[in-house]
N, C-alpha and C positions, 0 to 999 in steps of 0.2 A: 663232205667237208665237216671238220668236229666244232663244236661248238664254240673252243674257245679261239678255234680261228678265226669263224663269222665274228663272235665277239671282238680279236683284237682287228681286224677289218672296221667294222665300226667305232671303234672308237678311235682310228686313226682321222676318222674323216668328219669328226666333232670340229679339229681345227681348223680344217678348209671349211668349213660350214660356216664355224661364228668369223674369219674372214674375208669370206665371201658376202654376208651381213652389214659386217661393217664397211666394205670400200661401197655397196648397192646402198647404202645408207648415207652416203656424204652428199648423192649425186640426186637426192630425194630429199633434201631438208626442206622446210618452208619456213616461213615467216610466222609467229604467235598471232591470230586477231584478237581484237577488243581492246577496253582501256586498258588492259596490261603491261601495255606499249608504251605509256607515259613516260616519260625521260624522268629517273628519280636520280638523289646523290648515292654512288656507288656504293660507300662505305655504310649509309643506312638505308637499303633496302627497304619499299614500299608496297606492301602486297595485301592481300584479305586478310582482317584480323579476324580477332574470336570477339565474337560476343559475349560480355560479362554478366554477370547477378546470379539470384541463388538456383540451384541444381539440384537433383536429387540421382542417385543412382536408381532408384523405384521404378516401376514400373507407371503407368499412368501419360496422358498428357500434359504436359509440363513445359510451358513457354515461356523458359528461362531466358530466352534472348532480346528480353524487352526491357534492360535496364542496363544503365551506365555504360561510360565507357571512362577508357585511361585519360588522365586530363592532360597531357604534352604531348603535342604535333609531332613526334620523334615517336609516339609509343601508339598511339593510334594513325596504322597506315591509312593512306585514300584507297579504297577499297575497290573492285575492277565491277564495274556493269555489270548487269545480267549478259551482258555482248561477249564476255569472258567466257561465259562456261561455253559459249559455242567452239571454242576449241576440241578439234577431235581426239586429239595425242600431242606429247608434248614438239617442241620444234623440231628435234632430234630426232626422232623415231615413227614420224608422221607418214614414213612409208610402210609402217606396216597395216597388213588389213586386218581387222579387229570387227568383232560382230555388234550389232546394234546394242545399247547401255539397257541393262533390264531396267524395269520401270520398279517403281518403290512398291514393295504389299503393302498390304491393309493391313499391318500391324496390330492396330486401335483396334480391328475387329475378332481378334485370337484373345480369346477370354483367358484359354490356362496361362499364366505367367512363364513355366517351365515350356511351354509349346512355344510361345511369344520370344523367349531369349535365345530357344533354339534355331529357333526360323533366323531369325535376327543374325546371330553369327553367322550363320550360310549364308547368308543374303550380303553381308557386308566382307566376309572372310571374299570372296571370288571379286567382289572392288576392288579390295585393298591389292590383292597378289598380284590382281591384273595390271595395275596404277605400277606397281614395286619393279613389275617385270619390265613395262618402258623405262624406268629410272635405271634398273642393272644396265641393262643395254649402253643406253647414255652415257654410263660409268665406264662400261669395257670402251667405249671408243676413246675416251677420255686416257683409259690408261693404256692404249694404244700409241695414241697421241705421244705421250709422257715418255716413252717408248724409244717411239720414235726421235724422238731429241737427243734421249740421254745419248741413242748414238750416234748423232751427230748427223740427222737425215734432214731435209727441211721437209718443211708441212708444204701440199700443192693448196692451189688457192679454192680447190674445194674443201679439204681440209678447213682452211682459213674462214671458207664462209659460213659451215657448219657452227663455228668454235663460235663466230658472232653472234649467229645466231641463238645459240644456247647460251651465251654469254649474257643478251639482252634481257632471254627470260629470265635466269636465274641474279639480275641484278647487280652484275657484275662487269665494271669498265672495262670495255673491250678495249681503250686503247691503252692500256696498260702491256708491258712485254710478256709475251706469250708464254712462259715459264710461272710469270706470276698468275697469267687468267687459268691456266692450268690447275693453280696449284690452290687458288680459290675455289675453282669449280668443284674440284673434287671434293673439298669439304663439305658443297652443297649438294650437288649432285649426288643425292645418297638415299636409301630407305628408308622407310621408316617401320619399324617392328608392326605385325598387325593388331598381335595384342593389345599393344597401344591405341592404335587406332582405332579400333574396334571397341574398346574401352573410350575411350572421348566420343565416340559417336552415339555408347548409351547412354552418356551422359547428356551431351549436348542435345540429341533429337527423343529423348525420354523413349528409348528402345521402339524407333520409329514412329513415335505414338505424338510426337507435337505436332501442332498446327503449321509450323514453318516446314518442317521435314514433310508433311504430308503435300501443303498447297505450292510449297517452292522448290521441293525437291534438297531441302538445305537440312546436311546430316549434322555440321557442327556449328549451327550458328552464326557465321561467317553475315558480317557486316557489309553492305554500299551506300556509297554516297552522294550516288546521282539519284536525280527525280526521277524515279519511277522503275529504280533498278531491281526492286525486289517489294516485299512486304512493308506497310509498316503498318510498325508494333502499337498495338493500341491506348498503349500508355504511355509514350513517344512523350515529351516533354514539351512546348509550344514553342521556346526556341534551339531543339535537336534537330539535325537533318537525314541522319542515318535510316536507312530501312535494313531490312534483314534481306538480304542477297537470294534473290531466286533462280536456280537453274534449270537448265534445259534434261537433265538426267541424274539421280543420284552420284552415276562415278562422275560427272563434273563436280560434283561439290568435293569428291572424293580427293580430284583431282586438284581441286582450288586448297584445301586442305594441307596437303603435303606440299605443294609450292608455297606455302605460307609457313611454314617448319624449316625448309629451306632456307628460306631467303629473309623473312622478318629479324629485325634486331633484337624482337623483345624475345627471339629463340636463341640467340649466340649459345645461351648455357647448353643447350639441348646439343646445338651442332658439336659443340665439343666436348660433350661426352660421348658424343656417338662417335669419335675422332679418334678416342682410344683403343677402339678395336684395330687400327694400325700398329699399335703398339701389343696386338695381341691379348688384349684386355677382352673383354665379351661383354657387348653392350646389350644386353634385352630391355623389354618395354618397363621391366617394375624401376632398373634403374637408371632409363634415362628419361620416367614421369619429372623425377626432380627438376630436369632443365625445363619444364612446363608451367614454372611458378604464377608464371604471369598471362598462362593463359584466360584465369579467370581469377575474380574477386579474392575470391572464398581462399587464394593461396595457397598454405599447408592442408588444409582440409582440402582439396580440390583435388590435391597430389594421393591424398589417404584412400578416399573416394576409387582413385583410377585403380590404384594397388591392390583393392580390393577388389572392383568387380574382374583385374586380370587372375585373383586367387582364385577365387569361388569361379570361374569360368573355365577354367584350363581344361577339363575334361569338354564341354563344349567347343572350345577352339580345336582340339586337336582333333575331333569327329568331322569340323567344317573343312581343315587345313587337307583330311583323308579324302571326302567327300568330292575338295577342288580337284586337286593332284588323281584321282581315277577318272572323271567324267568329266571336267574340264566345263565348269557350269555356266561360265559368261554365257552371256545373253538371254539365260531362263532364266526366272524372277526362281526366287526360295520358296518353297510352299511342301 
């Protein structure tokens, strides 16, 4: 047989594949645990925010998540337990099997800087893609879904309950008509660039080297606000209640992280610039830092900050991006 037969043989069978995915996917959703489950107001989504105060892109430990927060109940969500990060995968895609979350390196203890940032991208580039690849999934059933109406099919009521379900997490009133949760979802329901990400997490956890990222597993800072749900900061304020959020694995913060981009209000700017890639725009991480304004204090510097460490790294990213994509690294730490 010649090659490009085998060839076109396989690639016929990519589509029976990702459908066969999605219908073994409706009949395997679950329910989200932890306080993430709080009933909040649909139109302003309450989820982990960012911890604010000063940062450095440097290298060093640096436990910038011990100051201030936004001062309006609309801009500082209530933030989910430590009982949150025990989620395995999102509600959507909880059927698939995924290998144990590597455990954070010892960062703090790789003396060269250029060894330490290297590490770092690897270690976080194989989070990020893993996190991204439940959310694609999510997406295709979604525009499945979307699909499915335009010609005129109904949805069965596994369909139905899946949609709930993802509706719940992503902060969006299920009982709204199914056209509209739709067409919300998909706005959320979306990736986030890794460079970006990867960029906020050297800032936020000082290129794995703070205290919070090493003791709590917490890559970006990420605030709670029950007793006892995480860290507190040692210069906490006498009448503050927040601790810094501790998880059970780096990709759970990973994963708290990007449901917070999603779904928090103070991101709308972010979601809809990521929203013009429908319009065939091309959204990367330098220009949708901007819709990031308020992830922390420092503002336009904070935005300069990110732009920078995605310039000066892009040879490093693309080495981790090579790295994922041949060997497939979840579940082995970077080193």
């Amino acid at each position: 047989m010649s090659t490009n037969s085998t060839h076109s043989r396989r690639s016929a069978l990519i589509p029976a594949l990702l459908l066969a995915c999605l219908f073994a996917g409706f009949h395997h959703a679950r329910s989200p645990i932890g306080s993430q489950n709080r009933e909040q107001k649909a139109d302003e989504p309450v989820s982990i925010a960012s911890s604010i105060g000063p940062v450095s892109a440097d290298e060093g430990a640096i436990e910038h998540a011990e100051s201030g927060s936004a001062s309006s109940s609309e801009d500082v969500p209530v933030a989910a337990s430590a009982g949150a990060s025990q989620t395995s995968s999102s509600a959507a895609t909880s059927y698939i099997a995924t290998p144990p979350p590597p455990p954070l390196p010892r960062f703090d203890l790789i003396r060269d800087s250029g060894d330490r940032k290297r590490d770092f991208y690897r270690f976080m580039c194989q989070l990020v893609e893993a996190e991204n690849a439940l959310i694609r999934f999510d997406r295709l059933r979604l525009d499945y879904l979307r699909d499915r109406l335009g010609f005129g099919s109904e949805l069965s009521e596994s369909h139905r309950d899946w949609l709930r379900v993802l509706a719940r997490r992503y902060r969006v009133d299920a009982d709204k008509p199914t056209e509209e949760i739709l067409d919300r979802l998909f706005r959320r329901v979306d990736t986030v660039p890794d460079e970006l990400a990867i960029a906020q997490a050297a800032i936020e956890s000082a290129w794995g080297c703070s205290r919070f990222a090493r003791l709590g597993n917490n890559i970006y800072g990420q605030w709670c606000f029950d007793e006892g749900c995480g860290i507190v900061p040692g210069d906490r304020s006498a009448k503050a209640t927040h601790e810094v959020a501790a998880f059970d694995s780096p990709r759970s913060s990973v994963r708290a992280y990007l449901l917070n981009l999603n779904t928090h209000g103070s991101y709308r700017l972010f979601r809809e610039l990521r929203s013009q890639r429908e319009q065939n725009e091309i959204s990367d991480g330098h220009a949708l830092a901007a819709g990031l304004l308020r992830y922390s204090e420092l503002g336009d510097e904070y935005i300069r900050r990110l732009r920078l460490i995605m310039r000066q790294n892009r040879y490093l990213l693309q080495l981790s991006r090579i790295a994922y994509s041949a060997h497939g690294e979840l579940g082995r730490s970077a080193g």
